[in-house]
N, CA and C of each residue as an Amber inpcrd file, in Angstrom:
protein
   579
  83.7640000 122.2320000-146.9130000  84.4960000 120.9890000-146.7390000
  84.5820000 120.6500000-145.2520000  84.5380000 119.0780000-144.5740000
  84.5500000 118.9920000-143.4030000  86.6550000 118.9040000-142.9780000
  85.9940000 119.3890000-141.9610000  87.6670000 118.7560000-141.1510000
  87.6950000 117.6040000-140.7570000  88.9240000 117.1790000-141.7110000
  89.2660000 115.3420000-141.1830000  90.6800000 115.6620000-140.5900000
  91.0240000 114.8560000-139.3730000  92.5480000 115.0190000-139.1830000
  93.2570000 114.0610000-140.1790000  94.2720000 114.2180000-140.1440000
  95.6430000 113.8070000-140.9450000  95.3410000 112.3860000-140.6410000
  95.7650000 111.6060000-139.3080000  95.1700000 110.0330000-139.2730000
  93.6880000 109.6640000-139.9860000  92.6380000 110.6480000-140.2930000
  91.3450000 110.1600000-140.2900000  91.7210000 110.4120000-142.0880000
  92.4040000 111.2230000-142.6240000  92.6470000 111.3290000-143.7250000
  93.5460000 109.7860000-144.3500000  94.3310000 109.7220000-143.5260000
  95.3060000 108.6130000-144.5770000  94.3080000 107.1040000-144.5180000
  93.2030000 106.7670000-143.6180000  92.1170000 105.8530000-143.2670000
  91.6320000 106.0540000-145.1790000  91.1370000 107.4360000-145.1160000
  90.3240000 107.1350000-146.0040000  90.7730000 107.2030000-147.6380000
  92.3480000 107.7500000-147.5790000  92.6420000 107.6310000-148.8420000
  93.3250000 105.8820000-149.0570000  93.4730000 105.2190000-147.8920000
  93.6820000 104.0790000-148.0470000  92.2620000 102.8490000-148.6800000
  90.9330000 103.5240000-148.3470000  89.8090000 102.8640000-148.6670000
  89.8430000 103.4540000-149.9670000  89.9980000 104.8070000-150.6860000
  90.0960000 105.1190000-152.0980000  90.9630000 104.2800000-152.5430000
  92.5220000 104.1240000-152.1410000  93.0860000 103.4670000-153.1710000
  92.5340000 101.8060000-153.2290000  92.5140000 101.4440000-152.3330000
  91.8340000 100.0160000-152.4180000  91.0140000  99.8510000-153.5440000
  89.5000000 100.6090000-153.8090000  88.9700000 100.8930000-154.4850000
  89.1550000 100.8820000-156.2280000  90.5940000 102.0600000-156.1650000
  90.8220000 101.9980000-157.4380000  91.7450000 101.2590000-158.1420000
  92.4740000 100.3220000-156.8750000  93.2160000  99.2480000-157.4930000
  92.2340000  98.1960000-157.7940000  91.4090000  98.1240000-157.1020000
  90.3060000  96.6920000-157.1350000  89.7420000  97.3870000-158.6070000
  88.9950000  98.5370000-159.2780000  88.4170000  98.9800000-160.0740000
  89.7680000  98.3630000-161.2490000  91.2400000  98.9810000-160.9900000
  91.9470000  98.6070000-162.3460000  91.6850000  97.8090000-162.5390000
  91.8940000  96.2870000-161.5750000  91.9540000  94.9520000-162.0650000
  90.7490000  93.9140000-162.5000000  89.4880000  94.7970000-162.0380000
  88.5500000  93.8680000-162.2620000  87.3330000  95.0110000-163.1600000
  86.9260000  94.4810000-164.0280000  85.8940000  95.1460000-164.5540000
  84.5660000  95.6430000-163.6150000  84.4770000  95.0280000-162.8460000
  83.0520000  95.0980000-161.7010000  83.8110000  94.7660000-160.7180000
  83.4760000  95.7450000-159.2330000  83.6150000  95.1710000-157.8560000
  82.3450000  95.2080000-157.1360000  82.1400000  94.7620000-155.9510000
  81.5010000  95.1460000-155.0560000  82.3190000  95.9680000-153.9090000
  81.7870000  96.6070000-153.0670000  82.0840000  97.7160000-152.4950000
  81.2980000  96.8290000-150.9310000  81.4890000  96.1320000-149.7810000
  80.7730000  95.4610000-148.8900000  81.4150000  95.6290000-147.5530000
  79.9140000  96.6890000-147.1690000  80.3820000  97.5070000-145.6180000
  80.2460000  96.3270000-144.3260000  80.7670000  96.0160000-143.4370000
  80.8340000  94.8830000-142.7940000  80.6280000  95.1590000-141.5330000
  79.6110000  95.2090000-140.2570000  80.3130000  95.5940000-138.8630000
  79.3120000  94.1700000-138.1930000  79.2880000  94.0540000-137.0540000
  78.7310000  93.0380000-136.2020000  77.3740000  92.2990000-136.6820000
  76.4790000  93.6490000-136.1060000  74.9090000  93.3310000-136.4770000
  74.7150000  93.5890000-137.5210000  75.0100000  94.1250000-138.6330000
  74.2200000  94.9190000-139.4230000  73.6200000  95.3520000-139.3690000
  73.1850000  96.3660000-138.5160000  72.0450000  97.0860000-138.3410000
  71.9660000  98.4690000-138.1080000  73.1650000  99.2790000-138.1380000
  73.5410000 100.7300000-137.6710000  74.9510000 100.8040000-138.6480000
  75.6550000 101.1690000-138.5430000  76.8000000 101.6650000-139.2500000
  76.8510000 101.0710000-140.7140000  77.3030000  99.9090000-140.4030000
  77.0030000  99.5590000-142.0310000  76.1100000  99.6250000-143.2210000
  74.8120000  99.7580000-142.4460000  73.5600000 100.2010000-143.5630000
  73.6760000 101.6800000-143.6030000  73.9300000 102.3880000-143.0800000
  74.4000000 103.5450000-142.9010000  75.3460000 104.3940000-144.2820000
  76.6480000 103.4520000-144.4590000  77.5530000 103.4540000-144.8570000
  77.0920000 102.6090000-146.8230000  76.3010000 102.0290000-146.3630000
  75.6690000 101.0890000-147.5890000  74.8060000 101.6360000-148.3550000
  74.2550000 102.9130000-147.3820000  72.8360000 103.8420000-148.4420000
  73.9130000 104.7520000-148.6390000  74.8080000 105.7320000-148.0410000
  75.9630000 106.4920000-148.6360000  76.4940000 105.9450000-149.7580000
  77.2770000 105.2470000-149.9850000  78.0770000 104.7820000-150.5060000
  77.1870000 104.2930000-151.8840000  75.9360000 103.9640000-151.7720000
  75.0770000 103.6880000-153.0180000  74.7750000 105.1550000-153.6400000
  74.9230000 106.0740000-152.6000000  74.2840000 107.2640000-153.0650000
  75.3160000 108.1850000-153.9860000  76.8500000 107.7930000-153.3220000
  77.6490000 108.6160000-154.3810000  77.6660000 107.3840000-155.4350000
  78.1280000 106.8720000-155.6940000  77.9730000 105.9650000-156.8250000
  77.3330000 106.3700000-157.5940000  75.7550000 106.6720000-157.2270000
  74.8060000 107.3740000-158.2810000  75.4390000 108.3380000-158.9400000
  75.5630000 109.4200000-157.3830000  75.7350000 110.7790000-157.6630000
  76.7670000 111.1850000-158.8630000  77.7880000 110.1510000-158.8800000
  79.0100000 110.7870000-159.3550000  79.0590000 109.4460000-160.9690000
  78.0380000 108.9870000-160.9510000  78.4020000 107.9740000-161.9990000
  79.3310000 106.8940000-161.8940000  79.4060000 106.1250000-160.8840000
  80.3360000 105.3680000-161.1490000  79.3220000 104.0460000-161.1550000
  79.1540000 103.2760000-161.7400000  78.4110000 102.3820000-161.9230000
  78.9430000 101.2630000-162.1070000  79.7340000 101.2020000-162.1610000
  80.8480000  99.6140000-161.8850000  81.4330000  99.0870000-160.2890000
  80.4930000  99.5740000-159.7080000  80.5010000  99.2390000-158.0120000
  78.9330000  98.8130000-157.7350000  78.8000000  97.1740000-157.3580000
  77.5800000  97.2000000-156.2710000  77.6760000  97.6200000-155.0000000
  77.0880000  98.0250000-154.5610000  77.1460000  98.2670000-152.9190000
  76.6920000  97.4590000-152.2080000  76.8840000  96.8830000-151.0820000
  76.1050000  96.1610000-150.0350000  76.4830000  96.4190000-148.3490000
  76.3540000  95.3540000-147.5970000  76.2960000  95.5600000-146.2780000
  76.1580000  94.2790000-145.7100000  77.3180000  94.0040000-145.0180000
  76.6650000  92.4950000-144.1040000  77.1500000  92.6140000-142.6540000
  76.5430000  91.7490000-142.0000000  77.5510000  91.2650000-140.3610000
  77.8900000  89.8970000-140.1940000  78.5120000  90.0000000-138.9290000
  79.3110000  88.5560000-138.5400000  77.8780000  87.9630000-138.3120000
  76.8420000  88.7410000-137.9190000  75.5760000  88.0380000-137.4350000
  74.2000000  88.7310000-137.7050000  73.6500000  87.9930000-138.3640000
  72.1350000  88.9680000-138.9400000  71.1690000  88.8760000-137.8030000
  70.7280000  90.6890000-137.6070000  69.7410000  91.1750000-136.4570000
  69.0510000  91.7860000-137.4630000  68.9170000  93.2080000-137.2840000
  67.6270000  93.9420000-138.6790000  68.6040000  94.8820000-138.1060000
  67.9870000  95.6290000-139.2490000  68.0140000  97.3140000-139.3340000
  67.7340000  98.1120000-138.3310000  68.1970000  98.7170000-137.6150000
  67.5370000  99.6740000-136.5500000  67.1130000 100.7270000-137.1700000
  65.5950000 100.6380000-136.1620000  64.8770000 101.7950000-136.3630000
  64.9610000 102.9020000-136.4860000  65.8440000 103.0260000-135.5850000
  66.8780000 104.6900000-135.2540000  67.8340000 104.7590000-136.2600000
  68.5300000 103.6810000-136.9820000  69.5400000 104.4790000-138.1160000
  68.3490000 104.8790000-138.9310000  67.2620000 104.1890000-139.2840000
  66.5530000 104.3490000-140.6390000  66.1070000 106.1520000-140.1670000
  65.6380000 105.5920000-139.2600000  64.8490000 107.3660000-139.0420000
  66.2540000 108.6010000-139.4540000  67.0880000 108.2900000-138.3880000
  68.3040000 109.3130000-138.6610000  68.7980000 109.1770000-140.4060000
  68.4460000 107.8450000-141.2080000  69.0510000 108.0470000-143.0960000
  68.1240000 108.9910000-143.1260000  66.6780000 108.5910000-143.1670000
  65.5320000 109.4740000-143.7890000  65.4970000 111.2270000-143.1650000
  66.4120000 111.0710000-142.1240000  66.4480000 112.6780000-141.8180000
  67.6190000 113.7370000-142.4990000  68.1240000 112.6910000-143.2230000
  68.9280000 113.7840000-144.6850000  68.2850000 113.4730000-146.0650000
  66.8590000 113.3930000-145.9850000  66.2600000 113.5040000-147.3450000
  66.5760000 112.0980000-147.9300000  66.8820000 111.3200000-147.3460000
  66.4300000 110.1440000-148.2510000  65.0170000 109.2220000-147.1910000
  64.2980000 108.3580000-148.2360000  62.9350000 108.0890000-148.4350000
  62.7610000 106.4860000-148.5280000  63.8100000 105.7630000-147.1450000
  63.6330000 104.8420000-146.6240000  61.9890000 103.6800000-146.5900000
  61.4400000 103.0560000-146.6370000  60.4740000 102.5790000-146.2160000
  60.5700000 101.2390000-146.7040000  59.5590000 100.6960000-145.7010000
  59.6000000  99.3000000-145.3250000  59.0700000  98.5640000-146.3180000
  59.1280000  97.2940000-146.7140000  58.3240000  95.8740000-147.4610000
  57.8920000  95.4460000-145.8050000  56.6950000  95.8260000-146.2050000
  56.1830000  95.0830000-144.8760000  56.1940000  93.5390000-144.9370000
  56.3610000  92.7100000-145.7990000  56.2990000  91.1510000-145.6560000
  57.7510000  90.8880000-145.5170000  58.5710000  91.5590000-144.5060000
  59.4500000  90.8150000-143.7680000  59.6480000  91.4760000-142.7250000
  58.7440000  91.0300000-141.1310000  58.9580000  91.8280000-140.2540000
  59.7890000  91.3910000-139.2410000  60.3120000  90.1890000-138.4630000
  61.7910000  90.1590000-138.0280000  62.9540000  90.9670000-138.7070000
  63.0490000  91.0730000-139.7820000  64.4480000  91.5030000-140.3070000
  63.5020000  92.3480000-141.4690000  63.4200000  93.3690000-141.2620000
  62.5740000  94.2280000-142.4650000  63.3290000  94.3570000-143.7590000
  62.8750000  94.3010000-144.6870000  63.7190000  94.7370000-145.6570000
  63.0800000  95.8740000-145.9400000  64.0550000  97.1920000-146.2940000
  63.6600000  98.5030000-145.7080000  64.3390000  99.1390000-148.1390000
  63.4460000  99.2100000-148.2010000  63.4910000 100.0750000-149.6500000
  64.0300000 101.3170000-149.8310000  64.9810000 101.6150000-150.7960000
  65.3780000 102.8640000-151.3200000  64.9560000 103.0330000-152.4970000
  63.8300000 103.5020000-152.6460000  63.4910000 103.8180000-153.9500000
  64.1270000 104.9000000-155.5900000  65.1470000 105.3740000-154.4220000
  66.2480000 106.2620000-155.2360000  67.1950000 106.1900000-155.9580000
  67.6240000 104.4230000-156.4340000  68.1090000 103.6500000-156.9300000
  67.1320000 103.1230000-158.0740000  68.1810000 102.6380000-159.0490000
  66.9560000 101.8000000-160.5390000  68.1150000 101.0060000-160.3030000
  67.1750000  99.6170000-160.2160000  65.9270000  99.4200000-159.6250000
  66.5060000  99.7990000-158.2070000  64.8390000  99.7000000-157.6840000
  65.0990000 100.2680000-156.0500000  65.5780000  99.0760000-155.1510000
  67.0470000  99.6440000-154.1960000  67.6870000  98.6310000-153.6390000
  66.8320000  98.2640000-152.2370000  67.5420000  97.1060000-151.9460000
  67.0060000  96.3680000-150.6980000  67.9610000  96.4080000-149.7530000
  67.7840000  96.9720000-148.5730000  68.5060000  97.0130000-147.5520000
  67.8470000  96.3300000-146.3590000  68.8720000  95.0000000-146.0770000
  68.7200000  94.3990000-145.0800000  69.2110000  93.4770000-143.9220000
  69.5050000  93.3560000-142.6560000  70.6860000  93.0280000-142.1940000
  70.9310000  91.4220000-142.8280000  72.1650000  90.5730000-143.0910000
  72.8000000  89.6490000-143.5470000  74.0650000  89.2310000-142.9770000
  74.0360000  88.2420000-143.2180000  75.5590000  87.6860000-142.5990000
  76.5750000  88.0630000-144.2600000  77.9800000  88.0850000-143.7600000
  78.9480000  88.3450000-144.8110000  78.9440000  87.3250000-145.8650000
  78.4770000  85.7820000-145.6540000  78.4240000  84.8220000-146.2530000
  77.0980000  84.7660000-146.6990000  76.3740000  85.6870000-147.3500000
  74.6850000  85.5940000-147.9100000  75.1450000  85.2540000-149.0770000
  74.3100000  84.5830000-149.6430000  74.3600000  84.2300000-151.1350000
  74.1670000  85.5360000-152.0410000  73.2750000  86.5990000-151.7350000
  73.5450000  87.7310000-152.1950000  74.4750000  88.5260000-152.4720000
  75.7200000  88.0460000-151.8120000  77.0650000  88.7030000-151.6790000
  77.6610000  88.4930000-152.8710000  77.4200000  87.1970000-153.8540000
  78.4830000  86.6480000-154.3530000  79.1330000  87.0370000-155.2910000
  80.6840000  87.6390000-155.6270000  81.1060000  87.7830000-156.3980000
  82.3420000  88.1040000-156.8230000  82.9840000  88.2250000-157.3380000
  84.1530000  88.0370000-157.8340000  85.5440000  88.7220000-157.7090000
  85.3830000  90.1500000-157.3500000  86.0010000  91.0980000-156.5260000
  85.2850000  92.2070000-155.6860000  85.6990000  91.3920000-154.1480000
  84.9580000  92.0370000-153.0100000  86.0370000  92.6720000-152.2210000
  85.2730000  94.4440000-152.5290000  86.5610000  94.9410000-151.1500000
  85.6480000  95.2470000-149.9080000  86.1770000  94.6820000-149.0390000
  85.3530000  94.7730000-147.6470000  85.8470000  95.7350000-146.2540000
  84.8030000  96.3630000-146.2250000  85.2610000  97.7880000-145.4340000
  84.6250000  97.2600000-144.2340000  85.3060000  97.1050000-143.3850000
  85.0140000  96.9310000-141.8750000  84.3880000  98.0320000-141.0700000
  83.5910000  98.0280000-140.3300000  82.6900000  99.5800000-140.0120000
  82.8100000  99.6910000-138.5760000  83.5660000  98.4420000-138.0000000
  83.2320000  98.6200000-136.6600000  84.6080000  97.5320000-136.2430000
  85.2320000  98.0980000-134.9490000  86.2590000  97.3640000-134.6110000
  85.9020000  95.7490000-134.2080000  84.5790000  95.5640000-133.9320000
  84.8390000  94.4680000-133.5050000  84.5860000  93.3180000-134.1400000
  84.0800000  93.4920000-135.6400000  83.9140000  92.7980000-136.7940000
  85.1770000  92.9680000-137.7420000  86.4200000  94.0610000-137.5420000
  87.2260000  93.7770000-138.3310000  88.0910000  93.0260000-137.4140000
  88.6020000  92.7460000-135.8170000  88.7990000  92.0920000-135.0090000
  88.5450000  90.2660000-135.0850000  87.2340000  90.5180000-135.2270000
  86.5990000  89.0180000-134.8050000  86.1010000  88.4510000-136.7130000
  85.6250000  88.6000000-137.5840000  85.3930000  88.5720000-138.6910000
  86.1040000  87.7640000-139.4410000  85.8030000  86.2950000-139.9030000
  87.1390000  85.4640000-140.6370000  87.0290000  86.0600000-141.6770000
  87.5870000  85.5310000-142.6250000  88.2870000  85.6710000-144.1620000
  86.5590000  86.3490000-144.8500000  86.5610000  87.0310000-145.6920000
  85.3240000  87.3340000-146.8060000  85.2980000  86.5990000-147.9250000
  84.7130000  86.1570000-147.8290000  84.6740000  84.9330000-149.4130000
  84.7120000  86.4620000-150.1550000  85.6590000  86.1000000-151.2580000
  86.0240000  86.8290000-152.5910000  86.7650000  87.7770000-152.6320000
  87.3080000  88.4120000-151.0160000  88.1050000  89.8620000-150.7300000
  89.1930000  89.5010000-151.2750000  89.4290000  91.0930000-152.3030000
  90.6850000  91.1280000-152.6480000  91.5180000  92.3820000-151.9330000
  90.5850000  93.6730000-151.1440000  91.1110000  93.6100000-150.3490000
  90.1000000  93.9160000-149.1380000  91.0370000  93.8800000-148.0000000
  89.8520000  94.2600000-146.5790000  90.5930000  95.7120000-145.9040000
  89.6600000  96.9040000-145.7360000  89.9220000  97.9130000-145.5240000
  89.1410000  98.7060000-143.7860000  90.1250000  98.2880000-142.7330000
  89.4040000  99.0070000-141.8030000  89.0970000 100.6790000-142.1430000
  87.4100000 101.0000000-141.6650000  87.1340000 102.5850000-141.8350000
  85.9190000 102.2720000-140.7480000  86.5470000 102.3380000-139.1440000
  85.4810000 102.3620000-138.2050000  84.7440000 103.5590000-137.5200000
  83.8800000 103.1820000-137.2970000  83.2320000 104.5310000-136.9630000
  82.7050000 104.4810000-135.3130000  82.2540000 105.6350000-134.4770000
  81.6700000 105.3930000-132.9800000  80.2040000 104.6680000-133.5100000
  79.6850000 103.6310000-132.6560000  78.2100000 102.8270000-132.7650000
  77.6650000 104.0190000-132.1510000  76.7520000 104.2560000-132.4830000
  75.7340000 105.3480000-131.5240000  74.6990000 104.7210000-130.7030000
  74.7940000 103.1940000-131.0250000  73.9930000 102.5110000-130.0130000
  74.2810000 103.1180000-128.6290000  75.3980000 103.3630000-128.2040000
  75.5400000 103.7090000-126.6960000  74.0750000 104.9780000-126.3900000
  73.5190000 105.6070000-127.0220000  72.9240000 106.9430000-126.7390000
  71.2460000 105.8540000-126.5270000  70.7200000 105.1690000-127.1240000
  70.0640000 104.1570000-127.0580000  69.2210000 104.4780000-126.0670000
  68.3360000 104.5350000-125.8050000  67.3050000 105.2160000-124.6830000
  67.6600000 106.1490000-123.9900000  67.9130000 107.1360000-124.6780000
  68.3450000 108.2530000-123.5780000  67.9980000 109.2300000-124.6410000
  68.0140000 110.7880000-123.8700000  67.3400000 111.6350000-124.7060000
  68.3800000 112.3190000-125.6100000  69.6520000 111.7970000-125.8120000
  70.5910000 112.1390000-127.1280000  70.8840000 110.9190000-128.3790000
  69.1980000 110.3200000-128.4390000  69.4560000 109.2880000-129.4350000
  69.3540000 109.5740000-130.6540000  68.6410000 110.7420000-131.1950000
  68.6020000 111.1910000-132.5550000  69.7760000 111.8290000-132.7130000
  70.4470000 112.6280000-131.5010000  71.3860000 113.3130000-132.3130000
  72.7640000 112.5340000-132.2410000  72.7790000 111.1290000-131.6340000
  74.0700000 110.2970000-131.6910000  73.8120000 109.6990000-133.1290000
  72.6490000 109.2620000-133.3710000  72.2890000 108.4380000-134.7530000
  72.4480000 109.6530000-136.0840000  72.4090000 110.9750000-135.2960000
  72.0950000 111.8280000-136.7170000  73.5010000 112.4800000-137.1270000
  74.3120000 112.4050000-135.7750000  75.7500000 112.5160000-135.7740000
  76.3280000 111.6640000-136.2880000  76.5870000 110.0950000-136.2270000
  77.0020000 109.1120000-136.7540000  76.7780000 109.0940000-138.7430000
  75.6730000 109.3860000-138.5670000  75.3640000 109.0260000-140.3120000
  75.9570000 110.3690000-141.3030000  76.0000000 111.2680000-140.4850000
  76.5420000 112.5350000-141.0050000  77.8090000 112.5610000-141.1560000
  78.9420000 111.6380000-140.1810000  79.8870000 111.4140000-140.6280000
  80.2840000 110.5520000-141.6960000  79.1630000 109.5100000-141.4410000
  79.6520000 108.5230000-142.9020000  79.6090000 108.9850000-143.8010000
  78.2080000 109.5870000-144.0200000  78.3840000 110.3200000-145.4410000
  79.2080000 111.2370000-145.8800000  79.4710000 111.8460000-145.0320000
  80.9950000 112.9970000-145.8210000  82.0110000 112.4780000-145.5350000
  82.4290000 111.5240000-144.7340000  84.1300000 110.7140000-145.1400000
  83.6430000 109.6950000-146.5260000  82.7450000 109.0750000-146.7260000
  82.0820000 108.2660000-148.1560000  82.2030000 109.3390000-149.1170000
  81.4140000 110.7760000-149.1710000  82.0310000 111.8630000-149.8530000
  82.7830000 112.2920000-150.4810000  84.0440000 112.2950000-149.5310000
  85.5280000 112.3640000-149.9190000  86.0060000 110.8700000-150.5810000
  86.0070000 110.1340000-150.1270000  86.4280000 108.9710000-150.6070000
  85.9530000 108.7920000-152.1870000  85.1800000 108.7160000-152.3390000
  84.1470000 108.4390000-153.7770000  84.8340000 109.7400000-154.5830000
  84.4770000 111.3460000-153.7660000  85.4000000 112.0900000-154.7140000
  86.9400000 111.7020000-155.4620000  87.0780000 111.5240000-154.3700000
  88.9410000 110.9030000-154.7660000  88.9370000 110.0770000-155.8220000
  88.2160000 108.9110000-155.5660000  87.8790000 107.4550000-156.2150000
  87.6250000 108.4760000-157.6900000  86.5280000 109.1460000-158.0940000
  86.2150000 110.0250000-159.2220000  87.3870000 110.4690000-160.1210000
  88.1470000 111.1120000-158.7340000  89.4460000 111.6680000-159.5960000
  89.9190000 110.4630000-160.2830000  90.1700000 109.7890000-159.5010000
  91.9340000 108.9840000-159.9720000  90.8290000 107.7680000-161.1400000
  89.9610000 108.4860000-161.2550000  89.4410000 106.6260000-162.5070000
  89.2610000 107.5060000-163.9530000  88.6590000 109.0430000-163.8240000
  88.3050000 110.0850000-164.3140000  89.4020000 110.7450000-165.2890000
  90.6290000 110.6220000-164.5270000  92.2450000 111.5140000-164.4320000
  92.9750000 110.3890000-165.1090000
């Protein structure tokens, strides 16, 4: 089990309960990770978060990912997902903004940066997890949030040409996935229980 402190703990049982109040009241939610670019934390947080879903059966959650402003995917998160065994790769017919395939999903999902207002988003109960302070800061209203849940994380962009860029990107994604981990466990219990 990882060590979370006590503040990093009550963060994330506050994104569980969100979760399983949004799950009582609505038959289907979406689950929509939110930070600036979309292009590092939130896709990050968007292949996790698809991945316990699988893992644990919960199938009444879409997952997604948007920003205040669509850039692409960075290269460096994708490399650092695909360096915990998942099997990332590109649709090459979209190369400004790649849309980058998980084939580990039925059907296989599309991950790609978006604004919060994509038509892809749309639906009916959206809880929106903020990934980065300055999109839960600056970020208006989410069309459809019932609720909005800060769970920010360090950008590892800062490491960005320098020779600790794999292990800021491989550090970063390693945390999402085991605070997403715990969270989804919890989420398991209390829908399960």
């Amino acid at each position: 089990m990882i060590a979370i402190s006590k503040d990093r703990q009550e963060v994330l049982d506050n994104l569980s309960a969100a979760i399983v109040r949004a799950l009582e009241a609505n038959e289907e939610i979406m689950l929509l990770f939110v930070c600036t670019h979309n292009s590092r934390r939130s896709q990050a947080a968007e292949y996790w978060a698809r991945h316990y879903c699988a893992e644990y059966g919960i199938d009444n959650i879409t997952v997604a990912s948007a920003g205040t402003e669509v850039t692409a995917f960075f290269p460096q998160m994708i490399k650092a997902i695909n360096r915990t065994g998942a099997a990332l790769t590109i649709d090459a017919c979209h190369i400004e903004n790649p849309v980058m395939i998980d084939p580990t999903t039925n059907p296989p999902a599309k991950m790609y940066s978006k604004r919060y207002d994509d038509k892809s988003l749309n639906h009916e109960a959206i809880v929106a997890v903020m990934v980065c302070d300055s999109a839960n800061d600056g970020c208006p209203v989410i069309p459809n949030a019932i609720a909005r849940v800060p769970l920010t994380f360090t950008d590892p962009k800062y490491a960005d040409h320098t020779d600790e860029v794999a292990e800021a990107y491989d550090t970063c994604v390693k945390q999402i996935g085991d605070e997403l981990d715990v969270v989804f466990l919890d989420v398991l219990g209390k829908i399960d229980g």
